[in-house]
C-alpha positions in Angstrom: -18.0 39.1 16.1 -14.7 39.0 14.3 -14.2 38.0 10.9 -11.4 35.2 10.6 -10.0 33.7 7.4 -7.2 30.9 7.9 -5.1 30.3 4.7 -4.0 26.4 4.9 -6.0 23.5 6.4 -3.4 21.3 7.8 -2.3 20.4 11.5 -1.7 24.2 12.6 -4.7 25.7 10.5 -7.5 23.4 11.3 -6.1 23.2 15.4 -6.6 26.8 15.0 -9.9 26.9 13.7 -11.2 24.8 16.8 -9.7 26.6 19.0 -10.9 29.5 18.0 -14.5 28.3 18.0 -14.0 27.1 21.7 -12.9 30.3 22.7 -14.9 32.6 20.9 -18.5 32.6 18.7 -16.2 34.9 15.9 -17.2 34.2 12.2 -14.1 31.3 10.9 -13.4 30.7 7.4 -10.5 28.4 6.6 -9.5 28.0 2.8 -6.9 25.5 1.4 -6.5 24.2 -2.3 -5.6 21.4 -1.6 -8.5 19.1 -0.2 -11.8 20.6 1.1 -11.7 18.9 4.6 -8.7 19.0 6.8 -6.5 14.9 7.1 -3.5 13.7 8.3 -0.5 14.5 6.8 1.9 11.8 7.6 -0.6 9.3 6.7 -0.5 10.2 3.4 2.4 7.0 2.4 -0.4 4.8 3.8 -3.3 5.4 1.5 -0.5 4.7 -1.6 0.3 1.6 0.5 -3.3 0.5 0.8 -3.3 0.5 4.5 -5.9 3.2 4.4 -8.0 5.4 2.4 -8.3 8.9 2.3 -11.7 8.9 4.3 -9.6 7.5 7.3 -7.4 10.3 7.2 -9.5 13.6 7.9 -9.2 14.8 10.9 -12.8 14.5 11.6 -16.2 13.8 10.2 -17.0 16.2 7.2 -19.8 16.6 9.7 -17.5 18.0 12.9 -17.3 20.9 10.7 -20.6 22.2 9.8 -21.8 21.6 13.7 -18.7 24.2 14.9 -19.7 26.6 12.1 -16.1 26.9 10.4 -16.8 28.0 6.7 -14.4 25.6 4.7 -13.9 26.6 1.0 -11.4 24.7 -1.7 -9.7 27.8 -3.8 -6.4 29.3 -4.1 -5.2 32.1 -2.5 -4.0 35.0 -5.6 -3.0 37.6 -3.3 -3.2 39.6 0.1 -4.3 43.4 0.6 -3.4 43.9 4.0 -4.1 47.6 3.8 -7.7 47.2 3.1 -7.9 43.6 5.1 -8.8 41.7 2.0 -8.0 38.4 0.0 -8.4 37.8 -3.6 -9.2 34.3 -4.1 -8.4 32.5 -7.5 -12.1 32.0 -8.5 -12.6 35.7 -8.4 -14.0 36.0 -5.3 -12.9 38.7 -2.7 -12.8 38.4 0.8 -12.5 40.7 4.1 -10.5 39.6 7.4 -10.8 41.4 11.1 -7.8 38.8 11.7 -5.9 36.7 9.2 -4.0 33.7 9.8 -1.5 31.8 7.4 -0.9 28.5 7.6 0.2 27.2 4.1 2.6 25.0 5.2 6.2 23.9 3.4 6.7 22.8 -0.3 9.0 20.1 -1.6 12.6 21.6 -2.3 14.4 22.0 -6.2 17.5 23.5 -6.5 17.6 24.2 -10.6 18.6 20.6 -11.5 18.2 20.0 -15.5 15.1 18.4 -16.0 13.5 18.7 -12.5 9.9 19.7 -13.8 9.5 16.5 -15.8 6.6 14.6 -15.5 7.3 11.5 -12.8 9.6 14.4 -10.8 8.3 15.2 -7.8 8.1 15.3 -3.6 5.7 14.1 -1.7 4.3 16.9 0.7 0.5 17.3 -0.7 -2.2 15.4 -1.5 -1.6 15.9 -5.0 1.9 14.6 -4.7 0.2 11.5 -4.0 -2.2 11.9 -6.3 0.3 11.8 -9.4 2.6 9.2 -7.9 -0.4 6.9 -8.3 -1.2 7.6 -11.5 2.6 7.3 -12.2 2.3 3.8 -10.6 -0.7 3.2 -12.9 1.2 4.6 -15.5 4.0 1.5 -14.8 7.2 2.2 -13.0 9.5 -0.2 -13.6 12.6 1.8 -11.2 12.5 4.7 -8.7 14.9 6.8 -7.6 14.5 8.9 -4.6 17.0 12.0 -4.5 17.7 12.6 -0.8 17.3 10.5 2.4 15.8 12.2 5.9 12.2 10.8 6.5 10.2 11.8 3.6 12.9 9.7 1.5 12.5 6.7 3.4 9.0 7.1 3.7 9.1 7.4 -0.1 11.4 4.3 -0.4 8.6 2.4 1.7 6.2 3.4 -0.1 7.7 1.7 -3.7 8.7 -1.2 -1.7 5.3 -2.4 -1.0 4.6 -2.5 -4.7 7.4 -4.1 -5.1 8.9 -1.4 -7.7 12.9 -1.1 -7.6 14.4 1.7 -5.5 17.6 3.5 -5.8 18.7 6.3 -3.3 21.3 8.8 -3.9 22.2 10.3 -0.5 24.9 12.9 -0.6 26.4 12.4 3.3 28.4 9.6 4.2 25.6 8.1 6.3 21.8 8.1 5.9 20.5 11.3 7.9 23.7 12.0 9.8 23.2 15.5 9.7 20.6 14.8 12.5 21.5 10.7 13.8 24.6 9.6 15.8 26.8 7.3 13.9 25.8 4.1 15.4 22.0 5.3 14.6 22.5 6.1 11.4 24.6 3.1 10.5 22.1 1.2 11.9 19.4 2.2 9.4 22.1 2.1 6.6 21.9 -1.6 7.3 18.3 -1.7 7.7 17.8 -0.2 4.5 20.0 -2.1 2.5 18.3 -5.5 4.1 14.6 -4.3 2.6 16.7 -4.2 -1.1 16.7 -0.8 -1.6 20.0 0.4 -3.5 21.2 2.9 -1.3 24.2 5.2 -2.8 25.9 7.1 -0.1 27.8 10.0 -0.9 26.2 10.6 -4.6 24.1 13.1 -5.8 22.1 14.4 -9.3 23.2 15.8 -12.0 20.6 15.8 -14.4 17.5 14.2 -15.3 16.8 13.5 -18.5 13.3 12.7 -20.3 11.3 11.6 -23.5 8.3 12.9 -24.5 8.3 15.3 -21.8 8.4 12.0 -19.3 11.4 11.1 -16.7 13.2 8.0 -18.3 16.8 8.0 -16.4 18.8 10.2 -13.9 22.9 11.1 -14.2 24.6 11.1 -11.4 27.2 13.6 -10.2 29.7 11.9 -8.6 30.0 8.6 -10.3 28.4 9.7 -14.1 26.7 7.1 -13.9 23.4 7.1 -16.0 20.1 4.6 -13.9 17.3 4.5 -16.3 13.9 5.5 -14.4 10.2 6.2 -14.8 9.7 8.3 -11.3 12.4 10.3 -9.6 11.3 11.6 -6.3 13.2 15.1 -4.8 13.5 14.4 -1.2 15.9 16.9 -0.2 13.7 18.5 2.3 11.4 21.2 2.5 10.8 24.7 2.8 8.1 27.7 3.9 5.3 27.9 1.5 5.3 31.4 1.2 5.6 32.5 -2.6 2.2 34.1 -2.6 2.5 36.0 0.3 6.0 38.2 -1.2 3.8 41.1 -3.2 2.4 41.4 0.6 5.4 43.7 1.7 5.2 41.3 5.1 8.5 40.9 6.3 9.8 37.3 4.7 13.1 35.8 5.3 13.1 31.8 4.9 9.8 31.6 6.6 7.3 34.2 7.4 8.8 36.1 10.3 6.9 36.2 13.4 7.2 37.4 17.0 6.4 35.2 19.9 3.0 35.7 19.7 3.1 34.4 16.1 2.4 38.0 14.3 3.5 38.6 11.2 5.3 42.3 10.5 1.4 43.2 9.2 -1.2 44.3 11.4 -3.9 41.8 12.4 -1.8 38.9 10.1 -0.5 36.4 11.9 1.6 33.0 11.0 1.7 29.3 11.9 2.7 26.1 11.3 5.9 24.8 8.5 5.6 28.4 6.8 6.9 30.4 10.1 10.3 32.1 11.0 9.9 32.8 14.5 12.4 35.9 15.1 13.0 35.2 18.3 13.3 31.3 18.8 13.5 29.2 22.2 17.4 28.8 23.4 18.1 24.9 21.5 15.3 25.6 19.4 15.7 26.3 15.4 13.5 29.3 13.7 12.0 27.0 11.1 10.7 23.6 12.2 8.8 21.9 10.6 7.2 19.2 12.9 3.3 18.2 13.1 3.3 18.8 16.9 5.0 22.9 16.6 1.6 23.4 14.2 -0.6 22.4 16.9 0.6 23.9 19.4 0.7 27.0 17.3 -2.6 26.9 16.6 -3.7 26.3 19.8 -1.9 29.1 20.6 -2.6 31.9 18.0 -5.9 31.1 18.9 -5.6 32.4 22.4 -4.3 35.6 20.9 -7.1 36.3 18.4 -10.0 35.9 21.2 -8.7 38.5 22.7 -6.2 36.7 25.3 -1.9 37.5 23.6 0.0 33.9 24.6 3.3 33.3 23.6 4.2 30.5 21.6 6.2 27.7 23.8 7.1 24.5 22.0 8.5 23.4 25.3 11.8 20.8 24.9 12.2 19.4 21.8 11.0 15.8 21.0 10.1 14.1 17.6 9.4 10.6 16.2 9.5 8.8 12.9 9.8 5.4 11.4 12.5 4.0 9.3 10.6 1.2 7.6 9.9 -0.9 11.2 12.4 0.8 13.4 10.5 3.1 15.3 12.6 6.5 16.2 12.1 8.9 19.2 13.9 11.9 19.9 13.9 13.9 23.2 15.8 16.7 24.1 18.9 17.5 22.6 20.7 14.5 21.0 23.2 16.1 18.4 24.4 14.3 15.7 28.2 15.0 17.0 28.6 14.5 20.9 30.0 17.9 22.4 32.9 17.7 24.4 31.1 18.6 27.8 28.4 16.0 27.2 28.6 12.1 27.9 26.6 10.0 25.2 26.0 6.5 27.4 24.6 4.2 24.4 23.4 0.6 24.5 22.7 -1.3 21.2 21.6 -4.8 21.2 23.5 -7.4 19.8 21.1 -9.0 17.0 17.6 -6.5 16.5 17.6 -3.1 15.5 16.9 -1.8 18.7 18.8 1.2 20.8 18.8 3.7 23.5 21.0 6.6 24.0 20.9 9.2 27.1 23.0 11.8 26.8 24.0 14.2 29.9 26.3 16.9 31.4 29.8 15.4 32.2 30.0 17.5 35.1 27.1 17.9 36.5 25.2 14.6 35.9 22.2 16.2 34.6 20.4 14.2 31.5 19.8 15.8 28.2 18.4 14.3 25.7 17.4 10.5 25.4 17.0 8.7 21.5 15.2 5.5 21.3 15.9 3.2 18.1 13.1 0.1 18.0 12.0 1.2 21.8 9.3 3.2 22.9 9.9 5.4 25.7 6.3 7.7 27.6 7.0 11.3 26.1 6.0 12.6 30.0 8.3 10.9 32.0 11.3 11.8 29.6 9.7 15.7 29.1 10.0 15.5 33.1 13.0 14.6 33.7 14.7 17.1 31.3 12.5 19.6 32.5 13.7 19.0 36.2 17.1 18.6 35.0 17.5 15.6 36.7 20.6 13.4 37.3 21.5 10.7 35.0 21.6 8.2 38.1 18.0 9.3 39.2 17.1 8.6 36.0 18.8 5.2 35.5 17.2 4.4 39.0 14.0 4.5 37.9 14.2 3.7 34.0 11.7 0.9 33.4 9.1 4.3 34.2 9.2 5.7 30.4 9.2 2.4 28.9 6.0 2.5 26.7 6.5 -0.9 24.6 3.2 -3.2 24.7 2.8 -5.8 27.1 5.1 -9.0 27.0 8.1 -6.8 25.6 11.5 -7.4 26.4 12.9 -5.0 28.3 16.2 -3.3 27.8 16.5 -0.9 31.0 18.7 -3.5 33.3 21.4 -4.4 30.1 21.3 -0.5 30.0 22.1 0.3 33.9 24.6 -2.5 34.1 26.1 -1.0 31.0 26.5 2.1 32.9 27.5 0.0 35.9 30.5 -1.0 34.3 31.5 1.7 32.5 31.7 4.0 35.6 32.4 1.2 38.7 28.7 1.7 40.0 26.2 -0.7 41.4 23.0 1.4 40.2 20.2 -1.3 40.2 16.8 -0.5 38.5 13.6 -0.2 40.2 11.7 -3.8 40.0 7.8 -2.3 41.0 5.2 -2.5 39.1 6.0 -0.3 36.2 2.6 1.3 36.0 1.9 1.7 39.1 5.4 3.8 39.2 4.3 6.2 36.2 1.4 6.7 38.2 3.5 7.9 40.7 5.7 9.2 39.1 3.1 11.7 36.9 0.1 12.1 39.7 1.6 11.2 42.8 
């Protein structure tokens, strides 16, 4: 029986410690600072909104955990001997490893700006970022201002708006997230946030942050000078590995922790997962750092594998992710770049009056579809992963489009304005399938 310790208790840690206990009867010990029992990230905006409360968010019943035998303990990690298999835990305590796993996760991006470790400065990443922004809130914040856009920005901007504290946004690109959105996308949330009240500043950054009494009280901006009093400044300008501790090590670091594709680290018996990996080799489309809730799992279910004695390569299969910009709901599947390549044709259907969207992009030549983004629609993550796996043909796919629509009952649909769209565009006379749509995805998946 193997001794296991797993550093970090989030998505990729704690999928690891199940899996590992499914697969094995080894000894498991997972140790995080940050909360005892393992929750769900993203929900984290909802407990400060007062949807939820922390209890909701665990994973599991503190139970679940006692029952599978995985060890949990709340302590920082000082420091890693992987010659003598060994961790040195900030209590004192000092533990041995057969197999170690890290899974620390990212931490919330500064990049040296004046002021940046004031109190009311922060991102919102752990537990104890949320933590201190209520207390701040306690505190009284009579104006926000979020540094950076992307989805923890907006989440952040949510967040204020429900408590119905003033929000100011200083976004460096011309358009909110259009590093990663197509222009009518991203325009399209540019209007959606300016219609909840939030003061959104394209193309300005921060210059300083200034404080009294060791407190945030305005922010200077860079491109304008302009100085916006402030009691709370949140740094939303992404993330990175959460590696710091792990450098004395002499494991091979570059961004992330670089691994193989079996998720080893350059130490014997160490391995890596989750927002805190580099993999060395990545998947053709696929970046070596991403930090996405569904890569953790599927690391840990995978590192698992490896540790009970059965090596599997890490696969995130074709890229897909989803997020929510206040109530537009985003999906992303595929490859949808934020500039349209010259050998790809981006067919996109917006409609005229709600915030709602879809885009399919495919091969000019050959037909074969892409990547498909959904703005305000929900499209079934299996037909769309099915027909990019296939490489199917954008007119097999319009043929049968109303299968990945996965909006509740007594929706509108959108799949017919879409295929006429196309229709017209290229002198066709495509018509969409009218069956029963679940009776096609059952066909479609099982048949």
């Amino acid at each position: 029986m193997a001794k296991i310790i797993i550093i970090g208790n989030g998505i990729a840690g704690s999928t690891a410690a199940r899996y590992i206990r499914k697969n094995s009867d080894h000894d498991i010990t997972m140790i995080s600072a940050e909360t005892l029992y393992p929750f769900s990230r993203t929900a984290l905006m909802y407990i400060y909104m007062g949807h939820m409360k922390f209890e909701h968010t665990k994973l599991y019943e503190d139970w679940f955990w006692t029952k599978n035998r995985i060890n949990l303990i709340k302590e920082w990690v000082k420091n890693i001997n992987t010659q003598q298999k060994t961790i040195y835990l900030g209590n004192g305590d000092i533990m041995e490893y057969d197999k170690l796993i890290i899974a620390t996760g990212s931490k919330s991006n500064k990049f040296g700006w004046p002021g940046q470790d004031l109190s009311g400065v922060q991102g919102l990443y752990h537990f104890q970022d949320l933590e201190n922004m209520k207390a701040a809130t306690r505190r009284g914040i009579h104006k926000a201002v979020i540094v950076g856009g992307g989805l923890i920005g907006i989440e952040m901007a949510e967040m204020f708006h429900s408590r119905h504290i003033p929000v100011t946004m200083l976004v460096r690109e011309k358009s909110f997230w259009d590093v990663v959105l197509p222009p009518e996308e991203s325009t399209m949330i540019n209007r959606h946030i300016l219609a909840h009240g939030i003061d959104l500043r394209l193309q300005e950054e921060l210059s300083e942050i200034k404080g009294e009494d060791g407190k945030v009280s305005s922010v200077i901006c860079k491109n304008s000078g302009e100085e916006i009093p402030c009691e709370f400044v949140g740094l939303t300008v992404g993330v990175s590995p959460n590696v710091d501790f792990v450098k004395p090590t002499g494991i091979n670091i570059n961004r992330g922790l670089v691994v193989d594709e079996y998720l080893q680290t350059s130490a014997e018996d160490v391995f890596a997962i989750g927002d805190c990996v580099e993999l060395s080799r990545p998947n053709p489309g696929r970046r070596p750092i991403e930090a996405v809730w569904y890569t953790g799992r599927i690391m840990g279910k995978t590192v698992a594998q490896t540790v009970c004695g059965q090596p599997t390569k890490y696969d995130p299969g074709i890229w897909f992710n989803s997020a929510k910009f206040f109530d537009i709901e985003y999906q992303v599947y595929g490859d949808i770049p934020a500039k349209t390549p010259d050998y790809i044709t981006s067919l996109y259907w917006q409609h005229p009056t709600e915030n709602k969207a879809i885009r399919i992009n495919y091969e000019t030549t050959s037909g074969i579809v892409t990547g498909f983004n959904l703005m305000g629609i929900r499209y079934r993550h299996a037909v769309c992963e099915k027909w990019l796996e296939e490489k199917s043909h954008i007119e097999t796919v319009l043929n049968t489009l109303s299968l990945a629509n996965f909006d509740p009952e007594f929706f509108n649909a959108y799949e017919s304005s879409f295929v006429e769209m196309y229709n017209q565009k290229n002198g066709k006379s495509l018509k969409l399938s009218s069956k029963r749509k679940l009776s096609l995805v059952e066909q479609f998946l099982f048949g």
